[in-house]
mmCIF file as Biopython writes it, N, C-alpha, C and O atoms, coordinates in Angstrom:
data_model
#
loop_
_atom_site.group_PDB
_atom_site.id
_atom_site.type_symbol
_atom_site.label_atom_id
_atom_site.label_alt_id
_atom_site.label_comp_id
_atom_site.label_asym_id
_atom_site.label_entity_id
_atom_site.label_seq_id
_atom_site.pdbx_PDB_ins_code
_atom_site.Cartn_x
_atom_site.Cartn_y
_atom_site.Cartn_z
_atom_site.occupancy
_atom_site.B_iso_or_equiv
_atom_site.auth_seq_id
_atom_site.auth_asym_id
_atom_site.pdbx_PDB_model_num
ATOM 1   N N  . UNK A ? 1  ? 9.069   0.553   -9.391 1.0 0.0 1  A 1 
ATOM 2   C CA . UNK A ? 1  ? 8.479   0.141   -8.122 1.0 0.0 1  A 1 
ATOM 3   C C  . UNK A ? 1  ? 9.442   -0.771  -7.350 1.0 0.0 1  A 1 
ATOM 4   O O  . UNK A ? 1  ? 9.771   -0.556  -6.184 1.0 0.0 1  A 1 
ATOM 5   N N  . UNK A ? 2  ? 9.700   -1.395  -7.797 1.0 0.0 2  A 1 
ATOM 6   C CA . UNK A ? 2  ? 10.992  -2.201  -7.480 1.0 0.0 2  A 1 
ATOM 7   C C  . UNK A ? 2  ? 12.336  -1.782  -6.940 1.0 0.0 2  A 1 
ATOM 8   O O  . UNK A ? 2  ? 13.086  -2.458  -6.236 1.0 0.0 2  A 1 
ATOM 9   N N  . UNK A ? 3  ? 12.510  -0.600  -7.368 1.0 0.0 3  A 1 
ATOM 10  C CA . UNK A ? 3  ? 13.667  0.223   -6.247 1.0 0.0 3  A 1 
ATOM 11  C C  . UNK A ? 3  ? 12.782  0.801   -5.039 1.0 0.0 3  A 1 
ATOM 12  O O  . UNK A ? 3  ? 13.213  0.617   -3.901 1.0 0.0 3  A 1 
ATOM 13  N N  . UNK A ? 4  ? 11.927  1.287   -5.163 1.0 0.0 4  A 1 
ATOM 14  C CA . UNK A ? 4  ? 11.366  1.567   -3.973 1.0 0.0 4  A 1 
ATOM 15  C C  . UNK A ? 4  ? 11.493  0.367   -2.514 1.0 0.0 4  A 1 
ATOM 16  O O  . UNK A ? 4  ? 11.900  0.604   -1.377 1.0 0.0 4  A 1 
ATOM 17  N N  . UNK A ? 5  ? 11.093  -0.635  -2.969 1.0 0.0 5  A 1 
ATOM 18  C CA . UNK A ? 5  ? 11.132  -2.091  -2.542 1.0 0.0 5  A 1 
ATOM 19  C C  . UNK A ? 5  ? 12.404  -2.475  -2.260 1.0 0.0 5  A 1 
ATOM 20  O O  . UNK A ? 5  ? 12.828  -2.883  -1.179 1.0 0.0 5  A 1 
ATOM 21  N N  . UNK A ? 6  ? 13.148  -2.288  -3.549 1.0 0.0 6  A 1 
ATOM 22  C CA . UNK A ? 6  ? 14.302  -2.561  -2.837 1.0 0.0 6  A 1 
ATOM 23  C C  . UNK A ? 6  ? 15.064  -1.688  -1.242 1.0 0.0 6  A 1 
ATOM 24  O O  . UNK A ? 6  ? 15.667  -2.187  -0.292 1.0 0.0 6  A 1 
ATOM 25  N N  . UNK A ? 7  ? 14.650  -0.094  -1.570 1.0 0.0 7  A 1 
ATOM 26  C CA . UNK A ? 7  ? 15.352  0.203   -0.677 1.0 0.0 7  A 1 
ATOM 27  C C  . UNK A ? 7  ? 14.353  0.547   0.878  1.0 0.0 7  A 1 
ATOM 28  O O  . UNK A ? 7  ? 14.747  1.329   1.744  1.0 0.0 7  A 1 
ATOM 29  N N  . UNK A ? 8  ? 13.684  0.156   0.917  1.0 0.0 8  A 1 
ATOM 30  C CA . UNK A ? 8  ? 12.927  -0.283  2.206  1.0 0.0 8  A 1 
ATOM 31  C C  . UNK A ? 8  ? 13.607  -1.365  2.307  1.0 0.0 8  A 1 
ATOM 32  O O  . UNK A ? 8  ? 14.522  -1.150  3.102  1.0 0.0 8  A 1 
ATOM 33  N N  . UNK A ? 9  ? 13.649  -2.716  1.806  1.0 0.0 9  A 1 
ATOM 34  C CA . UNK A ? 9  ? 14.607  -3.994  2.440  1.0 0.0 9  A 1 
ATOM 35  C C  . UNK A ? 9  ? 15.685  -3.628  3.043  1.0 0.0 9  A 1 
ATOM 36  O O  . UNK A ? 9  ? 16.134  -4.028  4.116  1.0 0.0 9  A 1 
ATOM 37  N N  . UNK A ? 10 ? 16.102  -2.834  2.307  1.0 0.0 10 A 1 
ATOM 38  C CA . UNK A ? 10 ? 17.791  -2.350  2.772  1.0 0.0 10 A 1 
ATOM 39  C C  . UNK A ? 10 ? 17.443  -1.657  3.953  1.0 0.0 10 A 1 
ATOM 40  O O  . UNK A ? 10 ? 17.791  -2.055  5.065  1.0 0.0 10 A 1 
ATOM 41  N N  . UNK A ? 11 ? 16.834  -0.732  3.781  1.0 0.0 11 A 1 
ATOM 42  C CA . UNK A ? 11 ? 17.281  -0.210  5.090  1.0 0.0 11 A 1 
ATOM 43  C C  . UNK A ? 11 ? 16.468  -1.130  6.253  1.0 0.0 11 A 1 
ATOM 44  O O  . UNK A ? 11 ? 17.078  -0.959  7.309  1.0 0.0 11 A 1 
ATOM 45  N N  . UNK A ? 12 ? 15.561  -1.852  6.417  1.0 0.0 12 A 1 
ATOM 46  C CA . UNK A ? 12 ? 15.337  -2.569  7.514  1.0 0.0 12 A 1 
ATOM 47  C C  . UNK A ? 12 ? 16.196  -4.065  7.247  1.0 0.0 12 A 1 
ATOM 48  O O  . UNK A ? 12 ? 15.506  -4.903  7.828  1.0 0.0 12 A 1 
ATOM 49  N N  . UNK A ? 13 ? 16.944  -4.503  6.860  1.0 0.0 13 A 1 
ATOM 50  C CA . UNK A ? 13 ? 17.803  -5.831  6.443  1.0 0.0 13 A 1 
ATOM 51  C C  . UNK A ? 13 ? 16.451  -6.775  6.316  1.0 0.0 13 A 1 
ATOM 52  O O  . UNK A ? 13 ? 16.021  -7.462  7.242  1.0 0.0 13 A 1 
ATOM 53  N N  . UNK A ? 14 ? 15.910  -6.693  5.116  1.0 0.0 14 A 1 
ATOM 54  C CA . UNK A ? 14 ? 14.910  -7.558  4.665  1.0 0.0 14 A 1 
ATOM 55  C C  . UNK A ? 14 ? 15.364  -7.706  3.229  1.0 0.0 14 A 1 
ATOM 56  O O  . UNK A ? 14 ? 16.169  -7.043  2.575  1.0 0.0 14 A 1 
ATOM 57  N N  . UNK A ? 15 ? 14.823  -8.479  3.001  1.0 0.0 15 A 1 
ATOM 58  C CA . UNK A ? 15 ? 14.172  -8.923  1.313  1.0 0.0 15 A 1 
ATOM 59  C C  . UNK A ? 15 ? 13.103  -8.541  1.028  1.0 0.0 15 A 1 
ATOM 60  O O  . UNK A ? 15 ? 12.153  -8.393  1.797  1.0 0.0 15 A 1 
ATOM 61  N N  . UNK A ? 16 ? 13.157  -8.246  -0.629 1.0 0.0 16 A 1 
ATOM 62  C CA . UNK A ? 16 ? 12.288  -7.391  -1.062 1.0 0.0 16 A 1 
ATOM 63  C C  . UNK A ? 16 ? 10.747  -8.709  -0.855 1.0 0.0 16 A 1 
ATOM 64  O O  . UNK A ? 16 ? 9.585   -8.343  -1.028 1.0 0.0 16 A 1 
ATOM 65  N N  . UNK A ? 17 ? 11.036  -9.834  -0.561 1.0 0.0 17 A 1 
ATOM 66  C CA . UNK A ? 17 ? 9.565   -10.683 -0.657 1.0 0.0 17 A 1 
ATOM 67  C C  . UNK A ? 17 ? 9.303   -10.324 0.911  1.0 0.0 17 A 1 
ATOM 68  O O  . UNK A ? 17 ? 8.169   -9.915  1.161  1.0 0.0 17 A 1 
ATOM 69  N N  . UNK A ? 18 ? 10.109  -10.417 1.867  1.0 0.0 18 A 1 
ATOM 70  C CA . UNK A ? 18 ? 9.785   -9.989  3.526  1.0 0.0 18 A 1 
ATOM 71  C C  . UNK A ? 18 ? 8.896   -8.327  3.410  1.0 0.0 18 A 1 
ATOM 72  O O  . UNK A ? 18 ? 7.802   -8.191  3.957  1.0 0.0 18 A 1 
ATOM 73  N N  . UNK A ? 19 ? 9.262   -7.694  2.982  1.0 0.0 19 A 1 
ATOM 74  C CA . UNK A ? 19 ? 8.539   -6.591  2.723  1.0 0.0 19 A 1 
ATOM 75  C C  . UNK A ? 19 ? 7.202   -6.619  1.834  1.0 0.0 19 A 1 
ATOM 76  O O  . UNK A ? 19 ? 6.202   -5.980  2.160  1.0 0.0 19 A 1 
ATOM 77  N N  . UNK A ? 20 ? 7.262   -7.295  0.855  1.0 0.0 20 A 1 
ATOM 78  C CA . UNK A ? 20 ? 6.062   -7.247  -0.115 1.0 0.0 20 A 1 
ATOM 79  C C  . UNK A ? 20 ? 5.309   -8.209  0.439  1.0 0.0 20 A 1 
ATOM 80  O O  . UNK A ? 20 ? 4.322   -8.625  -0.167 1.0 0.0 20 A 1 
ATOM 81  N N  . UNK A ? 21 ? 5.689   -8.738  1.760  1.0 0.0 21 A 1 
ATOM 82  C CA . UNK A ? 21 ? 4.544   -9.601  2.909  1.0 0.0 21 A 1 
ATOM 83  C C  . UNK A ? 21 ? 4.212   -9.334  3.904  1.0 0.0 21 A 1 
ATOM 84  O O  . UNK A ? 21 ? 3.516   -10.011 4.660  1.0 0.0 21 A 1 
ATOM 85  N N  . UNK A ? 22 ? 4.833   -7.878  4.144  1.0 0.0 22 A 1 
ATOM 86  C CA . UNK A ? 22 ? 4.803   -7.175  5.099  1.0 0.0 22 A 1 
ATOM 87  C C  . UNK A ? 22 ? 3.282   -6.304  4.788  1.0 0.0 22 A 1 
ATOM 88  O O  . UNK A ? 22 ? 2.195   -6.376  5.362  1.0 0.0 22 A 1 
ATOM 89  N N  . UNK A ? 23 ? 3.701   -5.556  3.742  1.0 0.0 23 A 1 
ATOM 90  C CA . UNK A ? 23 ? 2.794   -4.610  2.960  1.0 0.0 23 A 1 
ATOM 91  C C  . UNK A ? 23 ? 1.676   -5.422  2.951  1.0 0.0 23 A 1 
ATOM 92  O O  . UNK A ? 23 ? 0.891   -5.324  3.894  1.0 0.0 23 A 1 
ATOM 93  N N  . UNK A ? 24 ? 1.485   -6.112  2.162  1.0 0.0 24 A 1 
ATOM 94  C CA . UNK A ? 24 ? 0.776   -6.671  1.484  1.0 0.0 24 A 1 
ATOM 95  C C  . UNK A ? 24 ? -0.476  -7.528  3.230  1.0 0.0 24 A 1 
ATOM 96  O O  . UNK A ? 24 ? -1.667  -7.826  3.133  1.0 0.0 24 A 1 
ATOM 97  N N  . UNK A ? 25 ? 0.211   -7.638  4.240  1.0 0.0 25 A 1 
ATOM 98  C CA . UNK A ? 25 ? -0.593  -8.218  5.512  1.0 0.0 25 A 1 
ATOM 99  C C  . UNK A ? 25 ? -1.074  -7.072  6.365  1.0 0.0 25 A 1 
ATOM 100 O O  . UNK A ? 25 ? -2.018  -7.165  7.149  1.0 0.0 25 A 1 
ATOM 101 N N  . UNK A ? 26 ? -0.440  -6.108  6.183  1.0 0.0 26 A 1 
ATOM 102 C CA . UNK A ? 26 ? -0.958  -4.421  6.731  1.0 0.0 26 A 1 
ATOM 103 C C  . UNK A ? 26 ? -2.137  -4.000  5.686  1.0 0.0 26 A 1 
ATOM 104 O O  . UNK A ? 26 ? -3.157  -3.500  6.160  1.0 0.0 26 A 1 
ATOM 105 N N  . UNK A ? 27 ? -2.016  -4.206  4.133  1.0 0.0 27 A 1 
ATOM 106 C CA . UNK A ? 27 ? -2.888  -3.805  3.480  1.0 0.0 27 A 1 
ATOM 107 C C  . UNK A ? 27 ? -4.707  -4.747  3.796  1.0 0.0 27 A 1 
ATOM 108 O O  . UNK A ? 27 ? -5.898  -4.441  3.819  1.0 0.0 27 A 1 
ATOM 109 N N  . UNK A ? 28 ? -4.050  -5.677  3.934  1.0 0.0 28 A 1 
ATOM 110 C CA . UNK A ? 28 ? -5.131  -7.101  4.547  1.0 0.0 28 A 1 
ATOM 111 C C  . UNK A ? 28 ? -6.420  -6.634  5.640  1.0 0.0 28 A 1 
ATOM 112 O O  . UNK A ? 28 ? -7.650  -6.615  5.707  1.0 0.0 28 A 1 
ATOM 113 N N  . UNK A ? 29 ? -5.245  -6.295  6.393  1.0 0.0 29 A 1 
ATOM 114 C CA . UNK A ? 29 ? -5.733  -5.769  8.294  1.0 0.0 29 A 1 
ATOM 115 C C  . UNK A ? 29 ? -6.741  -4.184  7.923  1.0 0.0 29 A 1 
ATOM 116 O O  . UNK A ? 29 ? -7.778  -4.000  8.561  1.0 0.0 29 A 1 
ATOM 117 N N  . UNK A ? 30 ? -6.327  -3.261  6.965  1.0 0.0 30 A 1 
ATOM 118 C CA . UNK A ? 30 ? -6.720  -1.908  6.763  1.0 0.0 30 A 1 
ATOM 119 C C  . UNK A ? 30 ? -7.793  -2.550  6.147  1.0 0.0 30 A 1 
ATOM 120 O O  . UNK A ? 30 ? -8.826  -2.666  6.806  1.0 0.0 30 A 1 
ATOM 121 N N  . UNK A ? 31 ? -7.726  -3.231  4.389  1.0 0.0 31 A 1 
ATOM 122 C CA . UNK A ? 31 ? -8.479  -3.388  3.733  1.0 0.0 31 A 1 
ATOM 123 C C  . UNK A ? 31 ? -10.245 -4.112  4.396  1.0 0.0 31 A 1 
ATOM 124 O O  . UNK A ? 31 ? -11.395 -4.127  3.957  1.0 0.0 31 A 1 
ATOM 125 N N  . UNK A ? 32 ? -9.422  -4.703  5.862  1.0 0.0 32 A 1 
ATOM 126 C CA . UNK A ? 32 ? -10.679 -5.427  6.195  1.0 0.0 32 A 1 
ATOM 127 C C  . UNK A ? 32 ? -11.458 -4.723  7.516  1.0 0.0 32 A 1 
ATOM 128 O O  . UNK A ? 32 ? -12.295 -5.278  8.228  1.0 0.0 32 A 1 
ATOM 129 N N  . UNK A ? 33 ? -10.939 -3.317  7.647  1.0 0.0 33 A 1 
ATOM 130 C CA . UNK A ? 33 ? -11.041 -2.722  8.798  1.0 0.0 33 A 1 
ATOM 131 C C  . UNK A ? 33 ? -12.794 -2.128  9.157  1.0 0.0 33 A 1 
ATOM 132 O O  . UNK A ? 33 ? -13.241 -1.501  8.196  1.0 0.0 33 A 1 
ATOM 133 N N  . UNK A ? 34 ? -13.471 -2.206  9.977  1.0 0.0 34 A 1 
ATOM 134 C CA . UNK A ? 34 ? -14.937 -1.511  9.659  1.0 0.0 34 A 1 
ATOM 135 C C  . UNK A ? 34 ? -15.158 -0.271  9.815  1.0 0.0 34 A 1 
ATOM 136 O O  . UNK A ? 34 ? -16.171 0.308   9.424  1.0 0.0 34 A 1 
ATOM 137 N N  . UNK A ? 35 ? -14.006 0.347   10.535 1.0 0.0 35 A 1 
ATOM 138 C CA . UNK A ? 35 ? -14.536 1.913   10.512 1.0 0.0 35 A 1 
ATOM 139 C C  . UNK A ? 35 ? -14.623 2.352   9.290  1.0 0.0 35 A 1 
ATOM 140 O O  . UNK A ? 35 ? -14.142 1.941   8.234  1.0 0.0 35 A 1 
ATOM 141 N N  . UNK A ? 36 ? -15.227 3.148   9.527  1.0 0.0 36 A 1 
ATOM 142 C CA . UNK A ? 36 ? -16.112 4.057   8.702  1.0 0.0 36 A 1 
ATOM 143 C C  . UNK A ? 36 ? -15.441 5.237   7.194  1.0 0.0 36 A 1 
ATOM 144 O O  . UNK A ? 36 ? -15.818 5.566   6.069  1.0 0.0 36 A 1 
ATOM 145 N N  . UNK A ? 37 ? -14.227 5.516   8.161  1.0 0.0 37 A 1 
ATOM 146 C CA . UNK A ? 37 ? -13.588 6.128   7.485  1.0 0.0 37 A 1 
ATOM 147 C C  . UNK A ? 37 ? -12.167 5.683   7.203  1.0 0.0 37 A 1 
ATOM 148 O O  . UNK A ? 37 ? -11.291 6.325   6.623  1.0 0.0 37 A 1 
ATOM 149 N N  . UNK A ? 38 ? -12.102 4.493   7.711  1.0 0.0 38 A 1 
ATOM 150 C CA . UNK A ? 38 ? -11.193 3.393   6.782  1.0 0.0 38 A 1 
ATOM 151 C C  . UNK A ? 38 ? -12.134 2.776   5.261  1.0 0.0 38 A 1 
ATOM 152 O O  . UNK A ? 38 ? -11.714 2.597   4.117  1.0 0.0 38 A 1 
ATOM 153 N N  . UNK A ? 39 ? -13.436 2.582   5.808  1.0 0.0 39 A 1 
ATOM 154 C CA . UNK A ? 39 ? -13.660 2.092   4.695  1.0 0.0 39 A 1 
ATOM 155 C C  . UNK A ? 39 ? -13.700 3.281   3.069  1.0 0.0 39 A 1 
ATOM 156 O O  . UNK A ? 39 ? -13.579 3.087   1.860  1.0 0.0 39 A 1 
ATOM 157 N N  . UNK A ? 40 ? -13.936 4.488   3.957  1.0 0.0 40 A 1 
ATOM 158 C CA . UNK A ? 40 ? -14.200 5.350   2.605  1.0 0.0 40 A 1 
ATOM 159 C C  . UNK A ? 40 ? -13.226 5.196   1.767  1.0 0.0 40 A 1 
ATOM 160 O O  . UNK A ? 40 ? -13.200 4.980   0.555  1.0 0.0 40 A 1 
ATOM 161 N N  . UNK A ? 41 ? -11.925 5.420   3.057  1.0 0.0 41 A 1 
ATOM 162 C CA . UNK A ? 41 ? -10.648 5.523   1.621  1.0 0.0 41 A 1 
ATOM 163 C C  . UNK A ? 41 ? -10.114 4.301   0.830  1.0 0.0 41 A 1 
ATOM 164 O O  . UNK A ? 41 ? -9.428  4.124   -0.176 1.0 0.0 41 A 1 
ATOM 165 N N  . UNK A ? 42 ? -10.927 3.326   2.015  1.0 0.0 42 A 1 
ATOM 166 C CA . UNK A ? 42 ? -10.070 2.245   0.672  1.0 0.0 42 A 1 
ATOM 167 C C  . UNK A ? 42 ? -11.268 2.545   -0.587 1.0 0.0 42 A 1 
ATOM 168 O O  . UNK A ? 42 ? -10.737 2.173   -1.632 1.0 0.0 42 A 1 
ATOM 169 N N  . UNK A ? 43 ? -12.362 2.956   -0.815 1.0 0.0 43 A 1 
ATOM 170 C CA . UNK A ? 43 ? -13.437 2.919   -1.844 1.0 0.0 43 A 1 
ATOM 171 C C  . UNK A ? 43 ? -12.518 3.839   -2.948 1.0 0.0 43 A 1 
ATOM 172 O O  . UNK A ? 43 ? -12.857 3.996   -4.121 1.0 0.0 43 A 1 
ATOM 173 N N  . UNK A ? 44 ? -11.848 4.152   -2.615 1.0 0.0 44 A 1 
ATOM 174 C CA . UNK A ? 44 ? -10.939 5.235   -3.497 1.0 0.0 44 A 1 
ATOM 175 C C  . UNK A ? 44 ? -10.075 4.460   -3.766 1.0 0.0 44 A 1 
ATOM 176 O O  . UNK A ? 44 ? -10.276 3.843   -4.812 1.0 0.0 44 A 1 
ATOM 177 N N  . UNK A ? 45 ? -9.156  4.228   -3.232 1.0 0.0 45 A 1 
ATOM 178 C CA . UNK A ? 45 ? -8.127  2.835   -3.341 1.0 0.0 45 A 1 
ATOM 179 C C  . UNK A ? 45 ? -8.372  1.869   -4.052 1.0 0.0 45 A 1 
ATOM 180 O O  . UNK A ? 45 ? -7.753  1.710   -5.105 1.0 0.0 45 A 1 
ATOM 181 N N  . UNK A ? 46 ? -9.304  1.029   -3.651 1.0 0.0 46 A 1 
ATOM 182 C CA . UNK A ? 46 ? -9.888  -0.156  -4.764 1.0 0.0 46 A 1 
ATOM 183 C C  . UNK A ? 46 ? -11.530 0.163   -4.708 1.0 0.0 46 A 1 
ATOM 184 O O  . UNK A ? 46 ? -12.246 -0.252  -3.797 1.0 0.0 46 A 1 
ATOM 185 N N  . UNK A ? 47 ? -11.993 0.940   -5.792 1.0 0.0 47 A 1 
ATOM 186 C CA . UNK A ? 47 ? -13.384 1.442   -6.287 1.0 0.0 47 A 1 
ATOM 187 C C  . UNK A ? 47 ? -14.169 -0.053  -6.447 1.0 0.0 47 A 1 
ATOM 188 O O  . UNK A ? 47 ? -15.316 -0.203  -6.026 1.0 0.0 47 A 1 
ATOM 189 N N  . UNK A ? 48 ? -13.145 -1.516  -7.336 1.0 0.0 48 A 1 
ATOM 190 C CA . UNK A ? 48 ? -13.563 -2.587  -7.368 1.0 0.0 48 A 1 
ATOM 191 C C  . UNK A ? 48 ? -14.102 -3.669  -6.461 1.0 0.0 48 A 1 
ATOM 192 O O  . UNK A ? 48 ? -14.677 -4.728  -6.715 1.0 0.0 48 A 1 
ATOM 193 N N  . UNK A ? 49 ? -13.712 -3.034  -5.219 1.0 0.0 49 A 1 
ATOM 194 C CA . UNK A ? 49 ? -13.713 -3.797  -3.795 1.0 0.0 49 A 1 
ATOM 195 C C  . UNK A ? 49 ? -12.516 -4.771  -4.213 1.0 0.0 49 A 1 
ATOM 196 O O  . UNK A ? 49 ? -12.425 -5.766  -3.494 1.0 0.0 49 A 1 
ATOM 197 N N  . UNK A ? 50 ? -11.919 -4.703  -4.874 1.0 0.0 50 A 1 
ATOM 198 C CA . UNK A ? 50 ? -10.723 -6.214  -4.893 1.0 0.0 50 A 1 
ATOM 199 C C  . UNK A ? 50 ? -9.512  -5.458  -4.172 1.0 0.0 50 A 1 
ATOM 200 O O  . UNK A ? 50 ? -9.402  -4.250  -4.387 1.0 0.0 50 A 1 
ATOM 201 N N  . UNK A ? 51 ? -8.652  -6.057  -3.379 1.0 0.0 51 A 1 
ATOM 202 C CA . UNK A ? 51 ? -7.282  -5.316  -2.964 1.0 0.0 51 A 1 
ATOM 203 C C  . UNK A ? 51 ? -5.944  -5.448  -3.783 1.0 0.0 51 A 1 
ATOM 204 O O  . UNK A ? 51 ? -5.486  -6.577  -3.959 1.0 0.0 51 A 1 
ATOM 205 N N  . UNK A ? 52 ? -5.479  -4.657  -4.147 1.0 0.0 52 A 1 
ATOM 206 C CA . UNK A ? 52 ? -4.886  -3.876  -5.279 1.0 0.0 52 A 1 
ATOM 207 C C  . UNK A ? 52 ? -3.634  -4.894  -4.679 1.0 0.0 52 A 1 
ATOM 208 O O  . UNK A ? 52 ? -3.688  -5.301  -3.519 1.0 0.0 52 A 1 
ATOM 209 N N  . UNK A ? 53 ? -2.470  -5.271  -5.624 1.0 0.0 53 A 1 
ATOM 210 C CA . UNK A ? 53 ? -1.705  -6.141  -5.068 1.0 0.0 53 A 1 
ATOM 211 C C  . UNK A ? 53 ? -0.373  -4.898  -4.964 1.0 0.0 53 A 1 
ATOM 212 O O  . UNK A ? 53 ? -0.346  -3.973  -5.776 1.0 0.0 53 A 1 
ATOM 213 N N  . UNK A ? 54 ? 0.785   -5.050  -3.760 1.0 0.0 54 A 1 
ATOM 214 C CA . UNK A ? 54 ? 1.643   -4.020  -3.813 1.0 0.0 54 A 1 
ATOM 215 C C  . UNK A ? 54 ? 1.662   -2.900  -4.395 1.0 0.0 54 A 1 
ATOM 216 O O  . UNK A ? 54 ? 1.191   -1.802  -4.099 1.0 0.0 54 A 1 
ATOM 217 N N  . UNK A ? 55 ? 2.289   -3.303  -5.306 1.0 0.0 55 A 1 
ATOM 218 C CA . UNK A ? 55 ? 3.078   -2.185  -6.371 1.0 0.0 55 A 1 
ATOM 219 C C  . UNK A ? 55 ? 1.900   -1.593  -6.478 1.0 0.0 55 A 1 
ATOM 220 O O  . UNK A ? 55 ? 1.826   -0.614  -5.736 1.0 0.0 55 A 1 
ATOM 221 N N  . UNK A ? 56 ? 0.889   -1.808  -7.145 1.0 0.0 56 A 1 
ATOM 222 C CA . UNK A ? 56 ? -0.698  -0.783  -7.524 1.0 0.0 56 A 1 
ATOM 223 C C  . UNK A ? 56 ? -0.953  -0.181  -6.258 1.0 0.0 56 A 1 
ATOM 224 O O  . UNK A ? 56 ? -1.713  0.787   -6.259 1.0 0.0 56 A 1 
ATOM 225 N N  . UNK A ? 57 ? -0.421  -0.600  -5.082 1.0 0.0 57 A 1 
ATOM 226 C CA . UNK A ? 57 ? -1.034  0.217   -3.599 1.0 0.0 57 A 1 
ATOM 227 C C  . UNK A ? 57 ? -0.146  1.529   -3.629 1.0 0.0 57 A 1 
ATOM 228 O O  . UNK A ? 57 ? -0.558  2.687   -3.700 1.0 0.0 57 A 1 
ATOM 229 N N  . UNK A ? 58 ? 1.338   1.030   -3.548 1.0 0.0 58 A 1 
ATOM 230 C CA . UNK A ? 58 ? 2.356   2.004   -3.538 1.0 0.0 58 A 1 
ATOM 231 C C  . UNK A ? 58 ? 1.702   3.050   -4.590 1.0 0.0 58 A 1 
ATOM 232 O O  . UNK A ? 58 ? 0.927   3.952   -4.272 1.0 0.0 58 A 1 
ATOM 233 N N  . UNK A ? 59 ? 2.120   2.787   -5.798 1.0 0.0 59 A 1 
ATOM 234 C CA . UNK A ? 59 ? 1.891   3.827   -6.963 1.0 0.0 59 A 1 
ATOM 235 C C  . UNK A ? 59 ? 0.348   4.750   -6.597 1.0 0.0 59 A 1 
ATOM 236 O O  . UNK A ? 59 ? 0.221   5.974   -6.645 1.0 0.0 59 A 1 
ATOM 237 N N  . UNK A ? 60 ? -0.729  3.713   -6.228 1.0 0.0 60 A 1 
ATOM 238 C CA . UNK A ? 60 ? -1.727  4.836   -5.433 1.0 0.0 60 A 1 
ATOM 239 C C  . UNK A ? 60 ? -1.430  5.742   -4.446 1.0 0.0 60 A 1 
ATOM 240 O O  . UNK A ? 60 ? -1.353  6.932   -4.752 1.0 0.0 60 A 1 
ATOM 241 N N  . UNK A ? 61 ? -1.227  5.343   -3.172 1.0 0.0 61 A 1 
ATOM 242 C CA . UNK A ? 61 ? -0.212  6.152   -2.552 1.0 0.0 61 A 1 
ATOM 243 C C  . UNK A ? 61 ? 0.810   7.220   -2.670 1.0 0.0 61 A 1 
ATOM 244 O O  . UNK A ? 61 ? 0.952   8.265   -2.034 1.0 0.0 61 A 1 
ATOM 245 N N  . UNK A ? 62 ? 1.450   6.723   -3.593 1.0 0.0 62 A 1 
ATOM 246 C CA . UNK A ? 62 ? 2.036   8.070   -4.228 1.0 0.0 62 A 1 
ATOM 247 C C  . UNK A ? 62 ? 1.883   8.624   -4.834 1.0 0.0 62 A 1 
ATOM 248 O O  . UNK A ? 62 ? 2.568   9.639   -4.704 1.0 0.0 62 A 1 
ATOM 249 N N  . UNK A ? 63 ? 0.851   8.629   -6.160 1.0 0.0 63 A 1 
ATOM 250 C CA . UNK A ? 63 ? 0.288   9.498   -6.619 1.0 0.0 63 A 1 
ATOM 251 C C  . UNK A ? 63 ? -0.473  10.371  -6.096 1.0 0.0 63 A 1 
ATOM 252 O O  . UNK A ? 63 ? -0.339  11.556  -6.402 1.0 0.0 63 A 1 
ATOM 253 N N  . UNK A ? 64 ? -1.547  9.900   -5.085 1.0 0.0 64 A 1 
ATOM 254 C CA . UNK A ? 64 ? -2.061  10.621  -3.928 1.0 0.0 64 A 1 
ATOM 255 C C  . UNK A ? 64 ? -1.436  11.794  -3.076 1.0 0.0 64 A 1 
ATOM 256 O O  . UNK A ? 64 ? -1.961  12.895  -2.908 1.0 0.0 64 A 1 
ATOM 257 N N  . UNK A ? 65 ? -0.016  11.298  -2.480 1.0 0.0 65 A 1 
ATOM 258 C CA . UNK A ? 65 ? 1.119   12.241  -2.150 1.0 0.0 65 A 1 
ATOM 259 C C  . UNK A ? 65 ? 1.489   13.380  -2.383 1.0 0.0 65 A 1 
ATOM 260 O O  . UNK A ? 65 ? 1.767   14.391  -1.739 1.0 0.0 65 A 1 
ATOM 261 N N  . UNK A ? 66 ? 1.439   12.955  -3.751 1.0 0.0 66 A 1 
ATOM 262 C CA . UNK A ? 66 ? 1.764   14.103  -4.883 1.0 0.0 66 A 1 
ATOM 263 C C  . UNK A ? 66 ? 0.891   14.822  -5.027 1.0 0.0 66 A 1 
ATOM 264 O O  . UNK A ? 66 ? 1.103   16.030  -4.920 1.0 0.0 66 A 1 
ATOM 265 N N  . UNK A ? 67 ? -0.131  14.436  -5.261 1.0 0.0 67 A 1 
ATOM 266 C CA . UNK A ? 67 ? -0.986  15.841  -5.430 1.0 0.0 67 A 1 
ATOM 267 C C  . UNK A ? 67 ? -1.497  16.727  -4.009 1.0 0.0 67 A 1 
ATOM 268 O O  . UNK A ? 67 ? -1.601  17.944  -3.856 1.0 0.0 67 A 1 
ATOM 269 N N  . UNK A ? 68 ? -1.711  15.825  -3.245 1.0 0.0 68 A 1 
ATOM 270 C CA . UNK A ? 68 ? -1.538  17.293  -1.630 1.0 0.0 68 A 1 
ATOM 271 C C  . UNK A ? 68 ? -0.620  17.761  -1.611 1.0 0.0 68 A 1 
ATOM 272 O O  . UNK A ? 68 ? -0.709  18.762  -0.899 1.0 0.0 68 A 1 
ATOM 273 N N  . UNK A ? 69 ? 0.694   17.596  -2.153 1.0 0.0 69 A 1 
ATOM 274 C CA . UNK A ? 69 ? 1.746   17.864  -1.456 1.0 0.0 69 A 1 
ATOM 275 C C  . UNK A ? 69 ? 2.007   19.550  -3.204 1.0 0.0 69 A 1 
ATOM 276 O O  . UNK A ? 69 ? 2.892   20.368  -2.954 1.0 0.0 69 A 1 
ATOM 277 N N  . UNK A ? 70 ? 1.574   19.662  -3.975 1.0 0.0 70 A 1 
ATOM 278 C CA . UNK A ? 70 ? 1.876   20.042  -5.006 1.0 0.0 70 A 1 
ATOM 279 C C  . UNK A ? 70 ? 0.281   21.014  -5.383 1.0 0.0 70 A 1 
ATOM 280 O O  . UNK A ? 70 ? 0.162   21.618  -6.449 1.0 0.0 70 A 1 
#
C-alpha cells in the first residue's frame, strides 16, 4: 500500500503524509455526505459505520476495481 502512496506523492510533489491527508479529508466529506446513494456505498465500504483509515479504503477500492473490471 505504501508504494501506491508513494507514487501518487511523486507524481503530484507531495509526501506520502500530504496525501494520506488528502485522502483521508475527501474520505471525511463522502463518508459524511447525505445522498442517498452516497450513503449506500459507503454501507459497503464500512458495513461498521466506522471510516476505514487509508490503506483499508484504497485496498477496498481496488479490490472492487478488480472485480468489474475482470
Amino acid at each position: 500500500m505504501k508504494g501506491i502512496l508513494n507514487k501518487v506523492a511523486n507524481i503530484h510533489s507531495a509526501s506520502v503524509d500530504e496525501v494520506t491527508t488528502e485522502i483521508s479529508r475527501a474520505m471525511m466529506i463522502s463518508f459524511n455526505n447525505p445522498d442517498p446513494k452516497v450513503r449506500e456505498a459507503w454501507s459497503h465500504i464500512a458495513p461498521d459505520g466506522e471510516i476505514p483509515d487509508v490503506e483499508q479504503f484504497i485496498e477496498y477500492i481496488s479490490n472492487y476495481v478488480k472485480k468489474k473490471i475482470s
